[in-house]
N, C-alpha and C positions, 0 to 999 in steps of 0.2 A: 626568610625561608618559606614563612609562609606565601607570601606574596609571587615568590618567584613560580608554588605549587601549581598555586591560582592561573597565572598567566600562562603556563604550560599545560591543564586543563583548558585553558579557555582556547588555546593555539587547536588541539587535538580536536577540540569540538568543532570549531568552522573550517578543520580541513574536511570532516566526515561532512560538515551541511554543502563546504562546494565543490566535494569529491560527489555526493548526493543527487546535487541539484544536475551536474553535466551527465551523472551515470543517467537519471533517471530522462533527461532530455534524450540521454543517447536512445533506450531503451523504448520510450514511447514514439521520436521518431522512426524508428524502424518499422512500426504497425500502420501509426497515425500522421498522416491519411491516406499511405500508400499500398501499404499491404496486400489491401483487397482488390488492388488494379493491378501489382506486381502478379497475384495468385491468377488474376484471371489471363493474364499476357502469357503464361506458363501452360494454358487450358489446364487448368487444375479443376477437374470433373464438380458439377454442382449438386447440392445437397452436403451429405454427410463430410467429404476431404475436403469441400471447400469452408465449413463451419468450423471441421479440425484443424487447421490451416490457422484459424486466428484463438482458437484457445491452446494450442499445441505451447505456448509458451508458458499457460499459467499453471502445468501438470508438474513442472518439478518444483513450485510453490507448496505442491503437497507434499512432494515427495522427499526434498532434504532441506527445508525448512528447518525440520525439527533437529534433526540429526546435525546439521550443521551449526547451527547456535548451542547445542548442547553441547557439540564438542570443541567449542570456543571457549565454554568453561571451564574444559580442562586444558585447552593447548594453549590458550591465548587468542582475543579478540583478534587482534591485528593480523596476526597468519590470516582469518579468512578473510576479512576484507583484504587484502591483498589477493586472495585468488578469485573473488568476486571482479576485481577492477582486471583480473587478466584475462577472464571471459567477457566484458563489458569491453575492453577495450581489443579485444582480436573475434569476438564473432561478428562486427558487423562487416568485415570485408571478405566474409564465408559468401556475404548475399552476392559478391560480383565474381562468385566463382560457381553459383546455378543455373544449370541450362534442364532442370526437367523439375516437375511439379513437386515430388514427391521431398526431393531435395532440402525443398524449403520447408518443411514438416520438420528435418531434423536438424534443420540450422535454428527454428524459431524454439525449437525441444532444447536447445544448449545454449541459447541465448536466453532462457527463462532462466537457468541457473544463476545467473549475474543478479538478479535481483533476489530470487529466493535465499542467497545468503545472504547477501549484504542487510536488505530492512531489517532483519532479526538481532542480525550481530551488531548493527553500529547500535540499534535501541539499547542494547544489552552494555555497549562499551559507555553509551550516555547516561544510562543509570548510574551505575559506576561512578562516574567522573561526579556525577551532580547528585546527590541522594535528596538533597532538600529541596531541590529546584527539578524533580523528575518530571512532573508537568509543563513547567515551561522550557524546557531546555528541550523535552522528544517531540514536544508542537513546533519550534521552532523545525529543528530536524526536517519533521514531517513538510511543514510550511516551502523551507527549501527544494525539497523533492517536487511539492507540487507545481512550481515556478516553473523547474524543466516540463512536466507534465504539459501546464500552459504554451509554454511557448515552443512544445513541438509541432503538433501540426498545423502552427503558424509558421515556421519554419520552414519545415516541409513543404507546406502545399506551396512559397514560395519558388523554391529551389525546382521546385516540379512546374510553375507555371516559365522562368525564367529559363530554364533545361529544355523546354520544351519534351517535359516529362520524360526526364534521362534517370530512370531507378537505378542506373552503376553512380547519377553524378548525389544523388541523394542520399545512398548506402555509403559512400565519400564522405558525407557532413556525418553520417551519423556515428561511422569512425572514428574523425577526429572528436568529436564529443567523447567519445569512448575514450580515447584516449588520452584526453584531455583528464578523463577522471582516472585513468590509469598514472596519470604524472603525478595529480593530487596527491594520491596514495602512496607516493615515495617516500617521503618524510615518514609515515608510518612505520616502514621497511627499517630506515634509522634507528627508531627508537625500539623496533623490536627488538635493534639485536644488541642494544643497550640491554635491553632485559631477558636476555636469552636465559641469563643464569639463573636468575630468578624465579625459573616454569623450570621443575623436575620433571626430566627425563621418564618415560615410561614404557612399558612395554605394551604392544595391542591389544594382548589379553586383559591389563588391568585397565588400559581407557576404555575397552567397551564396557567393562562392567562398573565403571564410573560414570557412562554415558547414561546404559542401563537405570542403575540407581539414581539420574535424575530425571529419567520420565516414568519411573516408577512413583517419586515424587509427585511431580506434576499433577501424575493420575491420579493421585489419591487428594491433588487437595481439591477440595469441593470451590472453595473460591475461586481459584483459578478457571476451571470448569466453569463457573456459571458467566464469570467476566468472559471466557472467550466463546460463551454462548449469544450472549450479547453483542459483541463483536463481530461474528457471522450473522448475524440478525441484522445490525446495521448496513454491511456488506452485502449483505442477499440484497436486502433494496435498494442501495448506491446503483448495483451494478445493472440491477432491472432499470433505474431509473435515468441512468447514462441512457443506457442502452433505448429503452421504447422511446422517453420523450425526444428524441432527435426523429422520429415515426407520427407520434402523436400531434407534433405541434405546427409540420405542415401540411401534414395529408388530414389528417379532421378540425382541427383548428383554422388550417388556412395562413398561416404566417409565411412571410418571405422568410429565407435562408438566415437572412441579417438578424432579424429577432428572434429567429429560434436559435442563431449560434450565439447571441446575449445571454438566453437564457440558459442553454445550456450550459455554455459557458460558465454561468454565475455557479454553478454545479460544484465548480472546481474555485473558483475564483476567491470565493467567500470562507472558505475552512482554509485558504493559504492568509486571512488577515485577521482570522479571529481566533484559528487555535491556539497561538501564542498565549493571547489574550487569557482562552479558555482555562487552559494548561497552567496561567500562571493563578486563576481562579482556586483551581481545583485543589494546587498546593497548600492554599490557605482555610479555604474551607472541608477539605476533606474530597472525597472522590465520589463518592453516596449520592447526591444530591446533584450535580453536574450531570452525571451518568441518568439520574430519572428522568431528571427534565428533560435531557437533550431526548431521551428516547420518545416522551410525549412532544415536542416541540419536533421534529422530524418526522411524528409518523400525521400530526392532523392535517398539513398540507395537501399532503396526500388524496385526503379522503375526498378532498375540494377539487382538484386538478379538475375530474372529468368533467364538473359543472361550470365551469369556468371558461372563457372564450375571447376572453380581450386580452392582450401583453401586456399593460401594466400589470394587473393582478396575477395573474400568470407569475410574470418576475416578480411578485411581492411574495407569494407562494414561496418561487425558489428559494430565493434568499431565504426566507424563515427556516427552510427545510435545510438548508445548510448552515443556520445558527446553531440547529439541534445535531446536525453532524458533527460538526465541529465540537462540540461543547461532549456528544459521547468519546470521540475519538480522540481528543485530547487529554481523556482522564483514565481512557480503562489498557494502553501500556503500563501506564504510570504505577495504575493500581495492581496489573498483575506482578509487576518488579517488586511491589513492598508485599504481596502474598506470597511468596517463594522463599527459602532461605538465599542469602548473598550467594552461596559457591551455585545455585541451579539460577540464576537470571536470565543464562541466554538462554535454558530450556525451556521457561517461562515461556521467555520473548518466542521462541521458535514456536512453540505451540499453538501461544496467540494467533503468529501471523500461518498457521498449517490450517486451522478453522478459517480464519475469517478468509482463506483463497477460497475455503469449500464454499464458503457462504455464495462470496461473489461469483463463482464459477456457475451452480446450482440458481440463482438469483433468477438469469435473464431465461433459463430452460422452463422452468414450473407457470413464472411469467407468462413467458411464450405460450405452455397451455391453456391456460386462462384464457389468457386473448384469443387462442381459436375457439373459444366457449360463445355461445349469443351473448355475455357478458360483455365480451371486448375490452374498452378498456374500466366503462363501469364497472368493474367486475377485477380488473388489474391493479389499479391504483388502491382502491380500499383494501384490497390482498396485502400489500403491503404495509398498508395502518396496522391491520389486523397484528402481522408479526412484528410490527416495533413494539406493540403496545400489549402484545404477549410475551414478549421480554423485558419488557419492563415490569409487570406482575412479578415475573418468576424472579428479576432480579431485587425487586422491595421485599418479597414474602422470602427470598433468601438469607435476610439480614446483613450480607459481606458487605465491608468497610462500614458497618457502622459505627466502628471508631474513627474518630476526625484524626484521617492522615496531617494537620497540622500540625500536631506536639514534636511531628518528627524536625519541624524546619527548623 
């Protein structure tokens, strides 16, 4: 019995990582690398709608995040991953029915929903499933996700050089991606209704004041709060750091295309082979410890970026700076799951990931002020040391996890 538990756990978990991996390949080819050549083919006005136009998807990451993993805890995981994989798998053939700019604001505004539920809820379904293995089982997750991440707009800018940049024949792949992830998630459907009986019936009035009473929770625990301060902290600089060094590395550097998409690259490359790693760290030692270091090992790269001029070092930089990503990012889900009670996890989770969009969204804006400063990027990149390593202060003088999450495994 046991055994057969095991195995139907472990089935649920790699349909959610390659249910994951095609959602998120669907979802990041639809931007990357196209986005910005679809928006201007459209004369989608420059400045402000053309900037809106590529954060337009990360706004309902704010906005039902929370609400929708919260209320996975009372309906059941699997209902919303299922209605995540039914926007993932039908908005991207919305993109072959736009003939005017604006359009595309409200296709990439509904196509953000497909992500903003699902990261929350499958984290919240893989605690669950694995309480003693919470680190390595939501790095793996994670891990999965970031493979499609990678391999879209290699993907893409294929389909686009071989099309002779046909965006109906690209929104095409990113489709069946989508719906590739929408098939994944049948089985789910299955077993929901295996367990239908098992989730009491409720009326609206008591699930919102069930939903209620878990981010009243939330709000009140001081740990959770500071772990998904930190998490937005990480995020604000991920996203600034996407974001300028593809700017920094060949217009004042000087690098060809080829070594700055190495490097950049390495950005993503390196937390899809060490968070597993990290996550299975954290399990045994605790969450405490993972979480400070990665935040000091992530933010001193940093500080070095602007005096630095040659590509080996450059990519030695990266990588390190994505040891400490990884190594945060792999232990502070883990850690918010065991600071909540079991019945609020997905509110946990939603919370988590409703901050860390604010982080990443807010990141590459404040960024951007700096660098119109005489500062530039002297002046950017240490901005960033600054706040990893002022959340890491806040997060040691806070004392949270200083009990060794091990006793639980």
């Amino acid at each position: 019995m046991g055994l057969n538990l095991k195995n139907i756990r472990d089935n649920i978990f790699w349909t959610i990582c390659i249910m994951g991996l095609f959602a998120i390949l669907s979802s990041t080819m639809s931007k990357n690398p196209v986005l910005n050549q679809f928006a201007s083919s459209l004369e989608t006005p420059a400045g402000f709608w053309m900037g809106f136009v590529g954060s337009a998807s990360t706004i309902p990451g704010i906005l039902i995040s929370l609400p929708a993993a919260s209320l996975s805890d009372i309906l059941g995981r699997k209902k919303f991953l299922l209605i995540s994989a039914i926007v993932f798998a039908s908005a991207p053939f919305l993109y072959l029915l736009i003939t005017v700019w604006w359009q595309l604001i409200l296709v990439r505004f509904y196509h953000g929903f497909a992500t903003a539920i699902f990261v929350p809820v499958a984290e919240a379904s893989i605690a669950e499933l694995f309480p003693t293995k919470l680190g390595e089982r939501i790095s793996l997750f994670s891990s999965a996700t970031y493979v499609g991440r990678v391999i879209a707009p290699l993907l893409g800018g294929y389909i686009l050089l071989v099309s002779n940049t046909d965006f109906h024949m690209l929104y095409l792949a990113v489709g069946v991606a989508g719906v590739t992830a929408f098939i994944m998630a049948l089985p789910l459907l299955a077993e929901r209704r295996k367990q239908t009986n098992n989730i009491p019936r409720r009326k609206v009035k008591e699930t919102l004041k069930l939903m209620f009473r878990g981010w009243a929770n939330v709000a009140r625990n001081r740990g959770v709060l500071i772990v998904s301060f930190v998490q937005a902290c990480q995020y604000y600089t991920y996203g600034a750091v996407e974001y300028f060094m593809g700017g920094y590395l060949p217009e004042v550097v000087h690098l060809d295309f080829l070594s700055t998409g190495i490097i950049t690259g390495s950005l993503i490359a390196i937390p899809i082979f060490l968070k597993p790693y990290m996550g299975r760290i954290s399990d045994k030692i605790g969450r405490r410890t993972p979480i400070a270091v990665g935040l000091v090992v992530s933010g001193l790269p940093l500080l070095a970026i602007p005096f630095v001029a040659n590509f080996p070092t450059l990519l030695l930089l990266s990588v390190v700076y994505g040891l400490g990503f990884a190594s945060v990012t792999a232990s502070t889900p883990a850690l918010v799951s065991e600071l909540v009670p079991k019945e609020f996890v997905g509110g946990g989770m939603g919370f988590l990931d409703m901050i860390m969009d604010v982080g990443q969204t807010i990141g590459p804006i404040i960024s951007g002020l700096i660098l119109a400063t005489n500062l530039q990027y002297a002046g950017l990149f240490p901005s960033l040391t600054f706040v990893l390593l002022f959340s890491c202060v806040i997060f040691v003088l806070s004392g949270v996890a200083k009990t060794d999450s091990s006793k639980n495994a």
